[in-house]
C-alpha positions in Angstrom: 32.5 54.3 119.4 33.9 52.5 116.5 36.8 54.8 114.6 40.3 54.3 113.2 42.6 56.0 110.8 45.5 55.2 109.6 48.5 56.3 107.2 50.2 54.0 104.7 51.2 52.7 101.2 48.8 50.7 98.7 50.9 47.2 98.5 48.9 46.4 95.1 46.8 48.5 92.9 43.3 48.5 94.4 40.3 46.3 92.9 37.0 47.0 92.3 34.7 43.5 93.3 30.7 42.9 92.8 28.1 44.8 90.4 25.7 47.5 90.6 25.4 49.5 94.0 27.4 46.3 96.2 30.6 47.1 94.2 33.4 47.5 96.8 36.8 48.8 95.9 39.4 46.7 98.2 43.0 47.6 99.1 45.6 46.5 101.2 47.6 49.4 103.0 51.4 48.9 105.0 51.4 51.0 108.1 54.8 51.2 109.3 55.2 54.0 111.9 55.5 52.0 115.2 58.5 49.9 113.4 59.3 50.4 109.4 61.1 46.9 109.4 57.8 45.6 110.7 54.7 47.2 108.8 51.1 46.4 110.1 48.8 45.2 106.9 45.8 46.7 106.8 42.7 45.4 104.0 40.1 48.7 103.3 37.4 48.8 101.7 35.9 51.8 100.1 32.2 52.3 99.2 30.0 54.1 96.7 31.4 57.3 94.8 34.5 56.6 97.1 35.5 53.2 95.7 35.4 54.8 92.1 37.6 57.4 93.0 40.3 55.0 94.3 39.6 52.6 91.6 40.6 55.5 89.4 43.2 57.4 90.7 45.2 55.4 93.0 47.8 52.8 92.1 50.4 50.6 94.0 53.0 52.7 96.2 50.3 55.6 96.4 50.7 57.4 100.1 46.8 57.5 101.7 45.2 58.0 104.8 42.0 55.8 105.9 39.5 57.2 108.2 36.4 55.0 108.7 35.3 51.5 111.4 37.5 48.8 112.4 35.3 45.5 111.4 36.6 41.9 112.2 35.4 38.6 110.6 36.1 34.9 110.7 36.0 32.0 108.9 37.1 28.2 108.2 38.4 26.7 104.9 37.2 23.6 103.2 40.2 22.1 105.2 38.8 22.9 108.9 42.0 26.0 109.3 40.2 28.8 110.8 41.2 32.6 109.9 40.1 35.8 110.9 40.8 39.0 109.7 41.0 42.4 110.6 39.6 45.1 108.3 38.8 48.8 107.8 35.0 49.9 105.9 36.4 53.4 104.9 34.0 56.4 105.7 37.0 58.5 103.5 40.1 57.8 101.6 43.0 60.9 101.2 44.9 60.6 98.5 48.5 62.0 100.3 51.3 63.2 98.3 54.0 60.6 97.2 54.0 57.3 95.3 52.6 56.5 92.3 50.5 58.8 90.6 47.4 57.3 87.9 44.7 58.2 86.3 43.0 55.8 84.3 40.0 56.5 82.7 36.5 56.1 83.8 35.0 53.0 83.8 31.9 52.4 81.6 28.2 52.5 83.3 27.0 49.1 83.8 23.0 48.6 81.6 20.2 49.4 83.3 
């Protein structure tokens, strides 16, 4: 079983990457129950009719709860310095009371 949710604040307003039916709505969340002077940063990405909705109505400082699989990928840069990352593919985004409040208007339907 591969599940995870978690509670926390949008660091930066989320963005909406790629075209067509791969676009992906990415967002970084601060977790900070085990230690607030220490918050956990989370990156989530939300999918389909999901991503549009956060894309729309969520903002920086926005309280939300994640619900969806833990994935983990790695990779080198051009200088040889190997990353990896920790990430959340979010079956469901709740948009919880507190923090910023947007609403910005729909975006336009990309031609067929």
């Amino acid at each position: 079983m591969n599940s995870i949710t978690l509670i926390g604040t949008l660091t930066k307003d989320p963005e909406m990457k790629g075209e067509g039916d791969g676009r992906v709505c990415q967002m970084r969340i601060a977790e900070s129950n085990a230690d607030p002077d220490k918050p956990l940063f989370v990156t989530v990405a939300a999918f389909g009719r999901n991503a549009e909705n956060c894309e729309r109505y969520l903002a920086k400082g926005r309280h939300v709860a994640v619900s969806g699989r833990l994935r983990f990928r790695e990779w080198s840069r051009l200088d040889g310095a190997k990353h990896s990352e920790h990430s959340i593919a979010a079956d469901r985004v709740d948009f919880l009371p507190g923090g910023a409040r947007v609403e910005r208007e729909a975006p336009e339907p990309a031609p067929a």
